[in-house]
Structures are given as C-alpha cells and as structure tokens.
C-alpha positions in Angstrom: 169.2 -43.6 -41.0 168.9 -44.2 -37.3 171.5 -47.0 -37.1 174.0 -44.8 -39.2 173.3 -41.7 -36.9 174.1 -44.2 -33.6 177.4 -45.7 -35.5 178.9 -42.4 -36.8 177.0 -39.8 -35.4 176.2 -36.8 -37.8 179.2 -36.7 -40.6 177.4 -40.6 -40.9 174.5 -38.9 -42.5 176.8 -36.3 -44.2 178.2 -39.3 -46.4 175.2 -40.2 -48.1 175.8 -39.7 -51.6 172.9 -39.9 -54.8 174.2 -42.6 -57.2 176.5 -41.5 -60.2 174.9 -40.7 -63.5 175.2 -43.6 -65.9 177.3 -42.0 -68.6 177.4 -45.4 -70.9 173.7 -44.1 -72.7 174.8 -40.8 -73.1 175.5 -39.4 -77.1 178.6 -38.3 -78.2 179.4 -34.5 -77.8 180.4 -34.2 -81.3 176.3 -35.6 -82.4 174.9 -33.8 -79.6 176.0 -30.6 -81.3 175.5 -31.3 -84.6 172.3 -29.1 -85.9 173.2 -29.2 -89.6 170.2 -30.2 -90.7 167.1 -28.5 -89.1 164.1 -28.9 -91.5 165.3 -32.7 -91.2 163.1 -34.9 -88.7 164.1 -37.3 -86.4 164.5 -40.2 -88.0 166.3 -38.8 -90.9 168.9 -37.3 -88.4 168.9 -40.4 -87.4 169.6 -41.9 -90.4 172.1 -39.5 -91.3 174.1 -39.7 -88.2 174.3 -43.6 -88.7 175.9 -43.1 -92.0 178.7 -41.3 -90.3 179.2 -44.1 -87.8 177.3 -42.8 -84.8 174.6 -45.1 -83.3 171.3 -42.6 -82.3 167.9 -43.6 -82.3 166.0 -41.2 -83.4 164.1 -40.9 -79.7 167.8 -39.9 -78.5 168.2 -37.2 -81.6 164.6 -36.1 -79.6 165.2 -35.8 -76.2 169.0 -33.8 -77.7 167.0 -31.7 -79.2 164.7 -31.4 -76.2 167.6 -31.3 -74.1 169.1 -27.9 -76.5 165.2 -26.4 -76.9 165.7 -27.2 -80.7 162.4 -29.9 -80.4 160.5 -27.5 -82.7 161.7 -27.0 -86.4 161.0 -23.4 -85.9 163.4 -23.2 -83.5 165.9 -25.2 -85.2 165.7 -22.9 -87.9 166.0 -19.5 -86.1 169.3 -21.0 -84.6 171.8 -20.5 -87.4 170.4 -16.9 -87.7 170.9 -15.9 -84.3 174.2 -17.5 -84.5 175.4 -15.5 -87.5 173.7 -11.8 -85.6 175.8 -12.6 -82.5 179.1 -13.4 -84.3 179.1 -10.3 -87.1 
C-alpha cells in the first residue's frame, strides 16, 4: 500500500479492485428458477434436473434453494400459493 501511495499518490489506492466473481460454478438461470417440484428433496431434484440435461449436484440444488429461502419444504410449498394470491 505504501509503495503504491509513493508511485501514484491517492487515485493509486483508488484502483484497487476485489477479484471478479468466478461465474464458471454458477447454475443455469433457467434451473435456478425451476421450483416445480417442492415436496421433492435434493437429490431427487437433482436427479430430475439431470434427466433434462442440466448438471447440479444436489448440494448446488441446496445452497439455490438457500440462496431463494426455499431450504425448507414448508416454504417451498407456500410459494406457488402466494404466487397465485399476488397474480389474481
């Protein structure tokens, strides 16, 4: 920090960017929204996904659904509903 403070002064420190996110790991949007099966656990979404061609382990279909707040069946569940109540 020093040495970049004495060679360009304070827009020198100004430049110091956080690394990019790695978006190689990251799911496709079109699994990351798909919740058509909430009493289903993870593995079988898992499973399920994989039959349609999309590669998810089913710790990635956990930390989506921890990533949405759907981690808990009950919640999973209540989705649809509030959906529905919203839209009509």
């Amino acid at each position: 920090m020093k040495k970049r403070y004495e060679e360009g002064g304070i827009e020198a420190l100004k430049e110091i960017s956080r690394r990019k996110p790695n978006l190689r790991n990251r799911v496709p949007e079109d699994a990351e929204k798909a919740c058509e099966y909430p009493t289903f656990g993870q593995v079988r979404v898992a499973a399920k996904l994989a039959s349609r061609g999309m590669t998810i382990s089913p710790a990635g279909v956990r930390c989506v659904w921890e990533r949405h707040e759907f981690e808990a069946a009950k919640k999973r569940l209540a989705t649809p509903e509030e959906k529905v109540a919203k839209e009509g």
